[in-house]
Kinemage of the C-alpha trace (Angstrom):
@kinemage 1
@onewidth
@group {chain A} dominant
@subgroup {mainchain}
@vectorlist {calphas} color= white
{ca unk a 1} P -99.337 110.210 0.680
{ca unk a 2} L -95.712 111.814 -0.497
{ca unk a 3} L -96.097 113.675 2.877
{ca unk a 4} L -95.964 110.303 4.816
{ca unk a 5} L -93.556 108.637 3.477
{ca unk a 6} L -91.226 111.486 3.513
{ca unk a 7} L -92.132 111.645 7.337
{ca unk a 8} L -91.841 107.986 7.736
{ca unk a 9} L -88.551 108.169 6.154
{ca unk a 10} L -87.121 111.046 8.441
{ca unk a 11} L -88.801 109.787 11.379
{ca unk a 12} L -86.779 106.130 10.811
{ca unk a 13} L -83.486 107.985 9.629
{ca unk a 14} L -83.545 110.004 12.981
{ca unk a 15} L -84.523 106.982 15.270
{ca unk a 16} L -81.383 105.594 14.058
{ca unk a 17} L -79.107 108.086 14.252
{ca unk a 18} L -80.594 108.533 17.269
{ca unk a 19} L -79.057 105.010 18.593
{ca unk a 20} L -76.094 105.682 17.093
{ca unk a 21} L -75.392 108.773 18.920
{ca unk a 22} L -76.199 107.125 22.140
{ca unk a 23} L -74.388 103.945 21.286
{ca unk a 24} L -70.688 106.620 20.717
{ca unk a 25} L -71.219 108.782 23.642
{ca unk a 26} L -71.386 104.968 26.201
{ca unk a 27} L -68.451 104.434 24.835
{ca unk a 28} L -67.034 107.548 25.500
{ca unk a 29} L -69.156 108.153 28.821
{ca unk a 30} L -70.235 103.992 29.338
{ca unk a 31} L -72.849 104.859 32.122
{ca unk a 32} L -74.682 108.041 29.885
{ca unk a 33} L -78.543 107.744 29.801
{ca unk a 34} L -81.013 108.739 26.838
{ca unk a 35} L -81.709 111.682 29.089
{ca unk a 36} L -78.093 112.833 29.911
{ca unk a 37} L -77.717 113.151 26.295
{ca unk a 38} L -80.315 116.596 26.661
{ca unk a 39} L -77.065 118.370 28.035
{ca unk a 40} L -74.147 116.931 27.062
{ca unk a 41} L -71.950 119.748 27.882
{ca unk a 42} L -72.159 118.382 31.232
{ca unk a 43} L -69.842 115.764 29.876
{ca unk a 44} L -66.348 117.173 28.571
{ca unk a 45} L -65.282 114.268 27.777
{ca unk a 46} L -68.444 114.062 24.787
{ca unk a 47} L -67.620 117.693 23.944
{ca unk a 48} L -63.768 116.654 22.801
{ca unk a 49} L -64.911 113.714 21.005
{ca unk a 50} L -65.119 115.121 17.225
{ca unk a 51} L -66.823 111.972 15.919
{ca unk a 52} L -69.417 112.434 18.643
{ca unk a 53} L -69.982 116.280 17.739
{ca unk a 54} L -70.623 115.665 14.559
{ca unk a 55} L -72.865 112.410 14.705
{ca unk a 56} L -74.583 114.572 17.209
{ca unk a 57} L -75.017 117.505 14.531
{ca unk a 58} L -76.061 115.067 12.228
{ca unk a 59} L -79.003 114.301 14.072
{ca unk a 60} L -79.984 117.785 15.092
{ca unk a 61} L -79.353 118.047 11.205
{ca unk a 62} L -82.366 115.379 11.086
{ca unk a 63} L -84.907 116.563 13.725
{ca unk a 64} L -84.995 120.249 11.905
{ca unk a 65} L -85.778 118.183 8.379
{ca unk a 66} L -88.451 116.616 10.244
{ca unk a 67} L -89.602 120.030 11.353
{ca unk a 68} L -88.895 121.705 8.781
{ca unk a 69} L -90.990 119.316 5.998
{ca unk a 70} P -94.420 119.290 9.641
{ca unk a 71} L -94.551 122.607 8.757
{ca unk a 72} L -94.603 123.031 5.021
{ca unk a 73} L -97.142 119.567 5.076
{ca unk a 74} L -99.396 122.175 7.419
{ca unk a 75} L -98.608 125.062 5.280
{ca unk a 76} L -99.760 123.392 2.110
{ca unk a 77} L -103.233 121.312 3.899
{ca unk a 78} L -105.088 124.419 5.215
């Protein structure tokens, strides 16, 4: 049960930083789509924004807790 809600928890936490990136880089870049945001080197104008580099890292921050706490969850249920 600790397992899920920890999951839960990081799964909602990186849904909305998730927005939050998106919602920063359209107003830096106001046509960007979900999927531009895959490579956003393509857009110098994100890659000079410090606010959106590290709300970006933030998130990346989130998706390898996520990983990070799949794997021990597996690790510790076989």
């Amino acid at each position: 049960m600790a397992w899920e809600a920890v999951e839960r928890l990081l799964a909602e936490m990186s849904t909305a930083q998730d927005a939050k990136v998106l919602a920063l880089a359209r107003r830096i870049v106001p046509r960007l789509t979900p999927e531009d945001l895959r490579n956003p080197h393509d857009f110098p104008s994100l890659m000079e924004s410090p606010e959106f580099n590290y709300e970006d890292g933030v998130l990346a921050g989130l998706r390898a807790a996520e990983m990070a706490v799949r794997a021990a969850r597996r690790k510790e249920e076989k």
